[in-house]
N, C-alpha and C positions, 0 to 999 in steps of 0.2 A: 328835141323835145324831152326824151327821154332823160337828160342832164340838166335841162332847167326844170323838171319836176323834183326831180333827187334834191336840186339847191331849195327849191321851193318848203319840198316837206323835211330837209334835214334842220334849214332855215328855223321853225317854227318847234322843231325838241323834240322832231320823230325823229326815230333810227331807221334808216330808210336803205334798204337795198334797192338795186336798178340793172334788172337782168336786158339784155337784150332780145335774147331768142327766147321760149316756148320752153328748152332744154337745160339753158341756163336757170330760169327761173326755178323748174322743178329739181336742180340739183339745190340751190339756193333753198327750197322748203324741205329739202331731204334733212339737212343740216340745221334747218331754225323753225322753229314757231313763228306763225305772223300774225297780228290780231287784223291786218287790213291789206287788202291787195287791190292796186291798181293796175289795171291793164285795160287795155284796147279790144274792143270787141265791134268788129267792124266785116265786111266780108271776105277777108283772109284769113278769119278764126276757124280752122278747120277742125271736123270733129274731134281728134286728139286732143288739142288743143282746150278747148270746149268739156274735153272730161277731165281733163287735170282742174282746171278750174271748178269745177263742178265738187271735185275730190276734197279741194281746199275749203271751200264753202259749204260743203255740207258733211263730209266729214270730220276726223277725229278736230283737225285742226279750227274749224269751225269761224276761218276767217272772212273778215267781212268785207264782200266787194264792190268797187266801185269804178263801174265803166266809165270809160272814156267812149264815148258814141261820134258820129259827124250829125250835129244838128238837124232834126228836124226827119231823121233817118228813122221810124217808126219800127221798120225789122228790126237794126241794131239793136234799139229799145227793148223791143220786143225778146231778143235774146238776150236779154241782159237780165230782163226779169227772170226768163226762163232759168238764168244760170243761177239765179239766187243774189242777182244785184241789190244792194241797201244805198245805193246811191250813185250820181249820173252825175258828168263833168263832160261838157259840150266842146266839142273842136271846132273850129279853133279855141283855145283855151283861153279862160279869163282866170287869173291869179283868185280874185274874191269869190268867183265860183269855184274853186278847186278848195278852195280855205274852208265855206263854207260845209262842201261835200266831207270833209275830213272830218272835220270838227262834229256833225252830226251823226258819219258815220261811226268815229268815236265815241260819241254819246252811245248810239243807239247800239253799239257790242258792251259797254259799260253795263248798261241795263239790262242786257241779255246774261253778263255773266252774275251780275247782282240779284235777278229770277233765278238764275239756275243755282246759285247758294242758297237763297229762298225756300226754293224747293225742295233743295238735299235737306236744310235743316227742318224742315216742316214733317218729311217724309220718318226723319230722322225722331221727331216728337211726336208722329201718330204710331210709330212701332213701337217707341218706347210705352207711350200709354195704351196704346194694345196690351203689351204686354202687361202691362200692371193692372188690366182690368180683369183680363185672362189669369190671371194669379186671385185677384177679390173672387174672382166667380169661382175658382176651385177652392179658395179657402170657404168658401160659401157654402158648396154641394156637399164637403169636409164635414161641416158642422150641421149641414140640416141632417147627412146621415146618424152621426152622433145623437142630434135630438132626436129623430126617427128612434134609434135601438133604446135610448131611457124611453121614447116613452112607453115603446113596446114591452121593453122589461117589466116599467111601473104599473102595466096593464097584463102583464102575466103575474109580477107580484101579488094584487090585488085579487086576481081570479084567483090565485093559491090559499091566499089568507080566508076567501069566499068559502073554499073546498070545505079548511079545517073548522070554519062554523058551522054548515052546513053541508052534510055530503051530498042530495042530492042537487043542493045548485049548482056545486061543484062542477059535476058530471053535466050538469048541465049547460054551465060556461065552457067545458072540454068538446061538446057534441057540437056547439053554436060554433068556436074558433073552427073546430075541423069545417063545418058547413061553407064557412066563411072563407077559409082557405082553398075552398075549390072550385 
């Protein structure tokens, strides 16, 4: 089985490795990146087994799997979901169902890596105009300080000019600031 799947998916312009053992397989991901992993997930999947898998699908590598189940086998299924399965391919094997499961599972890591560029560059345009509004807003508090001291000058200037008309308003503008400042 495991050779008429490798003819099948090398067939159709995948590059297709086809480990035997559990061992194989993980030296095989030591060495390469895989966007898709097919394997058997059946009741000889033993917990090891089961976390390597798990490792490659929801880890760094982020590859997308697709069970092979026995029909109709609701556990299998059921741990297939668990393990982060994107798609099912029924035993005994049908060519157009296995065609299909690729081909979707393809799509649907396609999409997955085209969100995740999405999102770096989105991420990427809300820090950038963070930052640029975080820069407006301190050129901002910059200039209201600036207008703040002219106008306070313009309004000590005026009380000055007040004095030398008049001295008592003078002193009297001087008693009202102090008032006011405390």
């Amino acid at each position: 089985t495991r050779t008429r799947l490798q003819a099948r998916i090398s067939g159709q312009g995948h590059t297709c490795d086809g480990a035997a053992t559990p061992e194989e397989a993980r030296t095989f991901a030591e060495r390469r990146r895989y966007d898709l992993l097919l394997t058997p997930i059946d009741e000889n999947t033993d917990g090891r087994q089961a976390d390597f898998i798990r490792s490659l699908v929801g880890g760094k590598a982020e590859a997308g799997l697709i069970a092979l189940t026995q029909r109709d086998n609701a556990s299998q299924v059921q741990a297939a979901y668990d393990m982060g399965a994107i798609g099912f391919v029924g035993k005994p094997l049908v060519d157009q169902e296995l065609d299909f499961a690729l081909r979707n599972a393809s799509n649907q890591r396609l999409l997955i890596s085209e969100n995740k560029a999405f999102n770096q560059r989105m991420q990427h345009e809300v820090l950038k105009q963070t930052k640029e509004l975080l820069d407006t807003i301190s050129r901002l508090e910059r200039t209201e300080m600036r207008i703040r001291r002219s106008q306070e000058e313009t309004i000590y200037r005026l009380a000055r000019a007040a004095e030398f008309r008049d001295n008592e308003t003078g002193r009297h503008l001087q008693r009202m600031s102090h008032y006011s400042a405390i």
